[in-house]
DRENKEMI-561190 format. One line per 8 residues: for each residue z, y, x of N, C-alpha, C. Coordinates in steps of 0.001 Angstrom, whole numbers, always signed. Layout:
<recs>
Z,Y,X,Z,Y,X,Z,Y,X ~ ...
</recs>
This chain:
<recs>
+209305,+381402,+160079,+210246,+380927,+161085,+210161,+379403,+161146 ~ +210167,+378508,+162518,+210325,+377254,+162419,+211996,+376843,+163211 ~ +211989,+376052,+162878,+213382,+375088,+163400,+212893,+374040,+163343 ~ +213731,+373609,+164887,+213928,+371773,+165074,+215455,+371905,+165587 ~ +215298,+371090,+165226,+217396,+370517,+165633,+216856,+368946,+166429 ~ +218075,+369131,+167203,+218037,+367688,+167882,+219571,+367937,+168539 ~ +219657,+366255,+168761,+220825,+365805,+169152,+221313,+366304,+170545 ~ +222232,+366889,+171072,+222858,+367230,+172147,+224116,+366792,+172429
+224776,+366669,+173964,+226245,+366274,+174144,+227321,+367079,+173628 ~ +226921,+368389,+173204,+228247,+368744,+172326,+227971,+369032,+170461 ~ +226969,+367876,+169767,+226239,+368327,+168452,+225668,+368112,+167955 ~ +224872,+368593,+166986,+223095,+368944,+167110,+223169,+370561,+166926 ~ +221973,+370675,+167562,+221551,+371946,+168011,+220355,+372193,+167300 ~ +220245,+373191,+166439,+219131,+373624,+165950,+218393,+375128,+167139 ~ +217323,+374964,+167213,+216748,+376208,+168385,+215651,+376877,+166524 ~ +215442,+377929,+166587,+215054,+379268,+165993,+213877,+379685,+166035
+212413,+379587,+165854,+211371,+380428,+166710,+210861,+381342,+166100 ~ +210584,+382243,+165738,+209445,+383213,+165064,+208812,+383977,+165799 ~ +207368,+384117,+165621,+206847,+385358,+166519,+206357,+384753,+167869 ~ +206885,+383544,+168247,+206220,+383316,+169097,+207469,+383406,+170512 ~ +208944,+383589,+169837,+210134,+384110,+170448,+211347,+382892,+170211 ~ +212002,+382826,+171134,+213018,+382400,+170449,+214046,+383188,+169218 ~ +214633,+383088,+168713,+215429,+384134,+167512,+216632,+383182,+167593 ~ +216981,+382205,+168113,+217955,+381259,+167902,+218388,+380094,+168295
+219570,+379714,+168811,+220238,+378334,+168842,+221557,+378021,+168887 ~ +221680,+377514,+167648,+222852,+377616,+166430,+223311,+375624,+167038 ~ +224896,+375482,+167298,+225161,+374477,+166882,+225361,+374098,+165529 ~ +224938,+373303,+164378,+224970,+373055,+163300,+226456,+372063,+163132 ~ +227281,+372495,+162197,+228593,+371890,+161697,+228573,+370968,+161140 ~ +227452,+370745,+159826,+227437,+369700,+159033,+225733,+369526,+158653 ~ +225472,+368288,+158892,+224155,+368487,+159001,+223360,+366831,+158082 ~ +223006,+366468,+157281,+223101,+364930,+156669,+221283,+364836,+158091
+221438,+363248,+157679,+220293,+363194,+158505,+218711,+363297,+157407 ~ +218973,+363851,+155944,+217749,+364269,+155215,+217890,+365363,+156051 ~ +218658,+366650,+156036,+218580,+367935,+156941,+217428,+367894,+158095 ~ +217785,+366930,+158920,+217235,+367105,+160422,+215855,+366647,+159912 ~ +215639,+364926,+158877,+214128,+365299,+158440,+213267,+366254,+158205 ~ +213330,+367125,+157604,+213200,+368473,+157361,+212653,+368859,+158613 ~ +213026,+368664,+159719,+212728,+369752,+160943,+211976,+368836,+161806 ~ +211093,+368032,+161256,+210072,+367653,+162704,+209483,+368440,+163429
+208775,+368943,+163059,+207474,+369898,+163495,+208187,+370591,+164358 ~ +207265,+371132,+165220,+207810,+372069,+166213,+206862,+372570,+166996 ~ +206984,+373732,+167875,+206130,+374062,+168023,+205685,+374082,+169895 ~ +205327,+374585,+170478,+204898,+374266,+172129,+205809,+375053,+172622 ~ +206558,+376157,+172214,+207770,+377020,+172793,+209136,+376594,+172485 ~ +209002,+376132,+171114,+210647,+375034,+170724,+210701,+373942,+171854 ~ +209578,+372934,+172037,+209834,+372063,+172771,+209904,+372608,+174185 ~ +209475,+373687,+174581,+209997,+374051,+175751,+211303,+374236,+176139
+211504,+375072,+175019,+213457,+375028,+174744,+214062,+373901,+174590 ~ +214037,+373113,+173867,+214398,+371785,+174060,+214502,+370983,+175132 ~ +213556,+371203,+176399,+213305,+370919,+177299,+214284,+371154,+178510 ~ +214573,+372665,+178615,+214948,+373484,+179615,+216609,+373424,+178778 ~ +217109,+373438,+177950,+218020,+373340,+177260,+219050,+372005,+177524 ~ +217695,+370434,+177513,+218267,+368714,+178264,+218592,+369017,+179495 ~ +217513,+369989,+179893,+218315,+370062,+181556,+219254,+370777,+181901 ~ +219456,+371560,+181263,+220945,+372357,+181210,+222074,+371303,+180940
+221764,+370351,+179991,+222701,+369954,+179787,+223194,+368719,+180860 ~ +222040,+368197,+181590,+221700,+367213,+182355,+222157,+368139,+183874 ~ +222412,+369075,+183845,+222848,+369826,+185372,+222001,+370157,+185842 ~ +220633,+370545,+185721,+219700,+370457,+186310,+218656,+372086,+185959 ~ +219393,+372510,+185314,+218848,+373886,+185094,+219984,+374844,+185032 ~ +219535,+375963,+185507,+220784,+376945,+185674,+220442,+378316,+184906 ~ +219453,+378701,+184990,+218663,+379433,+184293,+217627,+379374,+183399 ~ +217373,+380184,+181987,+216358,+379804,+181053,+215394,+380791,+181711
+213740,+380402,+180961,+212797,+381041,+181187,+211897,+380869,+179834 ~ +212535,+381665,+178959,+211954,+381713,+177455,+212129,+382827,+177099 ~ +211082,+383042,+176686,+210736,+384495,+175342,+211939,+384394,+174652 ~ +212910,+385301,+174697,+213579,+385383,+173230,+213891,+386938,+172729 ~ +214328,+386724,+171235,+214074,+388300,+170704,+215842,+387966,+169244 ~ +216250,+389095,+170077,+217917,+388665,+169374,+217452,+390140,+168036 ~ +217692,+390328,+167118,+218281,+391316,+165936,+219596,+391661,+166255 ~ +219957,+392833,+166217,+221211,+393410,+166491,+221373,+394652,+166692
+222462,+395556,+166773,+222548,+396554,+166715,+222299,+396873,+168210 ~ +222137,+398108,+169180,+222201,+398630,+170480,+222974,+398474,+171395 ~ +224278,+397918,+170304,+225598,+397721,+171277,+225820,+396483,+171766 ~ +225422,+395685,+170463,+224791,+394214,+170794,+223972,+393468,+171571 ~ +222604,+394650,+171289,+221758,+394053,+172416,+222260,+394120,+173846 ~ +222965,+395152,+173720,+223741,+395726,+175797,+224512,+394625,+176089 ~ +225389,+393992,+175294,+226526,+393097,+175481,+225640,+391852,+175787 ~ +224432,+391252,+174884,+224135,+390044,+175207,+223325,+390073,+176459
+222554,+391386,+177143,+221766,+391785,+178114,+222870,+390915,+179651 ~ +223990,+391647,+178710,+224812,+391666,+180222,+225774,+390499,+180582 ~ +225843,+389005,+179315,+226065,+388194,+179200,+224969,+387315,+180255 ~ +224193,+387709,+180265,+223014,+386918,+180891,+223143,+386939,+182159 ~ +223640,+388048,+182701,+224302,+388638,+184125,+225063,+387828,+184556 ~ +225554,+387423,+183614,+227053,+386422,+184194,+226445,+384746,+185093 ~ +226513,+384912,+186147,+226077,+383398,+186973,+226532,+382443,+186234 ~ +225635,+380967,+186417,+226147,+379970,+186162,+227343,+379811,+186555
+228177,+379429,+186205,+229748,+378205,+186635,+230614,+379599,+186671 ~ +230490,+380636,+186327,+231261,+381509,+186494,+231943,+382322,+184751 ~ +233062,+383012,+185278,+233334,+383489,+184041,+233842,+385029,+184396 ~ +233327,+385318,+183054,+233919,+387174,+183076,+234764,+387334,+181955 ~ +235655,+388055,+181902,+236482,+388644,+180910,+235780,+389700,+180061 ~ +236592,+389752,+178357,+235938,+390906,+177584,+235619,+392159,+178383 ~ +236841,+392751,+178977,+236881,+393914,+179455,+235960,+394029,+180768 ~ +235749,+393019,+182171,+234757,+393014,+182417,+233575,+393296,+182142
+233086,+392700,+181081,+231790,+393094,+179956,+232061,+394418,+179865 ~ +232764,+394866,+178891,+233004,+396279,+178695,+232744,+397294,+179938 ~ +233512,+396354,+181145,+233174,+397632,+182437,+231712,+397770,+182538 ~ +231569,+396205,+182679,+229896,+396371,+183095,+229085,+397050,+181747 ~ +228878,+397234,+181202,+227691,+398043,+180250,+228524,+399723,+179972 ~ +229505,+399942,+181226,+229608,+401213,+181071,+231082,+401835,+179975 ~ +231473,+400895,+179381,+232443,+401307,+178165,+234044,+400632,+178408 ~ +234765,+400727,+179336,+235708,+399891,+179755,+236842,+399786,+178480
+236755,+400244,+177613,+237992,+400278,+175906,+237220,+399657,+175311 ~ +235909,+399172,+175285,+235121,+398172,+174403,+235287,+396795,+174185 ~ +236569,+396275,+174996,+236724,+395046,+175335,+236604,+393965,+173639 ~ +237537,+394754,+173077,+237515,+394153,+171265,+235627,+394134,+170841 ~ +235326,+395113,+171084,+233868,+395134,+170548,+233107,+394558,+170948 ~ +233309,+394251,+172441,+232924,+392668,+173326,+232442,+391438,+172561 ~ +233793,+391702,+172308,+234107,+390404,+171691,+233649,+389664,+170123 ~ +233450,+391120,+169491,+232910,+390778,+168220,+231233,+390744,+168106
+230638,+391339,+169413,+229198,+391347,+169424,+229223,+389980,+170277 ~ +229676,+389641,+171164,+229675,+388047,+171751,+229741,+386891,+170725 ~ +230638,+387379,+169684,+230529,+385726,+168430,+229262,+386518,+167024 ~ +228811,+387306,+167658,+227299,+387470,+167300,+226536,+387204,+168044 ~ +226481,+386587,+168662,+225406,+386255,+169361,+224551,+385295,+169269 ~ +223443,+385155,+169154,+222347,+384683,+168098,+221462,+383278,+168880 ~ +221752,+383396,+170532,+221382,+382261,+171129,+222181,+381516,+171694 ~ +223145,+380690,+171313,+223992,+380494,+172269,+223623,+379812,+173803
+224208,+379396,+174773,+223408,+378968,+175776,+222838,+379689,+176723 ~ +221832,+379646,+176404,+220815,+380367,+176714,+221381,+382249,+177231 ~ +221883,+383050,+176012,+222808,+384004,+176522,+224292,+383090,+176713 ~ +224647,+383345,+177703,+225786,+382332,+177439,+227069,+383171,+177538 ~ +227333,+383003,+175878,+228458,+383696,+175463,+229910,+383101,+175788 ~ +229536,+381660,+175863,+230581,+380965,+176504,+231129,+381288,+177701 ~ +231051,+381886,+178264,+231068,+382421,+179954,+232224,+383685,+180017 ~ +232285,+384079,+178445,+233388,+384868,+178484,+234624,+384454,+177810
+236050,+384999,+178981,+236587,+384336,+178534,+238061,+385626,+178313 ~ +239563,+385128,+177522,+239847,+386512,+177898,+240257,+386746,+179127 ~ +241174,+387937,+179610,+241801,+388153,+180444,+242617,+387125,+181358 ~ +243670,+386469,+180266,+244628,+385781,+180560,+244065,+383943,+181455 ~ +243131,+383941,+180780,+242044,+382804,+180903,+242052,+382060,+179892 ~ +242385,+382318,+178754,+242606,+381725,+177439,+240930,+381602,+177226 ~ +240413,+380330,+176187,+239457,+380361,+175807,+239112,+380292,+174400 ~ +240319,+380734,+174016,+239788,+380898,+172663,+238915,+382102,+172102
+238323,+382464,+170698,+237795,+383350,+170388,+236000,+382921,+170635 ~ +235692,+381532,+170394,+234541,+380761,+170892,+234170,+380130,+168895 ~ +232786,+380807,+168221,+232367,+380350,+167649,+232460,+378896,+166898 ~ +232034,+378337,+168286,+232228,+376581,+168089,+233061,+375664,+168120 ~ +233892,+376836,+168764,+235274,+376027,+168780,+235395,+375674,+170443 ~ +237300,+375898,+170762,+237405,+375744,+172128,+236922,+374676,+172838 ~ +236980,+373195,+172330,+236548,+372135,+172742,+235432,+372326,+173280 ~ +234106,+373134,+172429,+232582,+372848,+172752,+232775,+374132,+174181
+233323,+375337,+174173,+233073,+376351,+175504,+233862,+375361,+176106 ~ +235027,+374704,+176773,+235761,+374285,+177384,+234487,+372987,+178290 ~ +234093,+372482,+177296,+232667,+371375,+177804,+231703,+372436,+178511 ~ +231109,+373458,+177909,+229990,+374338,+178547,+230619,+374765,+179696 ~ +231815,+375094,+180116,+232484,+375397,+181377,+232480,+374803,+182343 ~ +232947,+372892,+181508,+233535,+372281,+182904,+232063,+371753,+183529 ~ +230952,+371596,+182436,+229597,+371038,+182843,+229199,+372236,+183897 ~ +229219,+373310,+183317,+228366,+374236,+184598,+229450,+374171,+186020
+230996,+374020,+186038,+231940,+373491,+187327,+231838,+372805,+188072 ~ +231101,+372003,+187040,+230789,+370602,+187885,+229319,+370250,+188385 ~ +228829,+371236,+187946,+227550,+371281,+188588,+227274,+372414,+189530
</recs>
């Protein structure tokens, strides 16, 4: 497996590759800058991600176009399939999700395969939000989905 991390507007962001796939992109919590030494290297598909990832963040991409390959159970893979569904600047509720992959009482299970979710971004788990429009129940914390929201609003 390789990793590079680099600096982003809500972080640093480490991206995942094995296989020739993406497998990952993790905001990192605590990170010294020996850590990020560690991660020069990279490879011609990381820096693609890296790439398409600045422009996401720059407004300028709306959609990814990368190999990626998530681990997860069946129920998981359906939930992040259908995360991807979700348009830019837009948001769906758990139970939404749940309607869409067919299981409308799945809304809780939504939710626990969504903060599994292994790319963030890219599937953008941020995009769900609950019912009420509350945004909590976000990995990274409300601050960082609340930014991934208002950037794709405003773009």
């Amino acid at each position: 497996m390789n990793n590079y991390i680099f600096r982003s507007p809500i972080g640093l962001l480490e991206i995942k590759e094995e296989n020739e796939k993406i497998i990952g992109l993790d905001l990192l919590q605590k990170t010294s800058s020996m850590d990020i030494a560690k991660y020069v290297y990279h490879s011609d598909l990381m820096y693609e991600a890296y790439i398409q990832i600045d422009e996401y963040f720059k407004g300028k991409r709306r959609k990814f176009n990368l190999p990626i390959w998530c681990i997860g159970t069946v129920f998981q893979k359906l939930v992040w399939e259908e995360l991807r569904n979700i348009p830019y600047g837009e948001t769906r509720s758990y139970k939404d999700v749940a309607i869409q992959i067919g299981n409308p009482k799945a809304a809780r299970a939504v939710g626990k395969a969504n903060n599994k979710n292994p790319i963030m971004i890219v599937i953008p788990c941020h995009r769900v939000i609950h019912q009420d429009g509350n945004l909590t129940g976000f990995g990274c914390g409300t601050e960082v989905k609340k930014y991934l929201l208002e950037l794709e609003r405003d773009n």
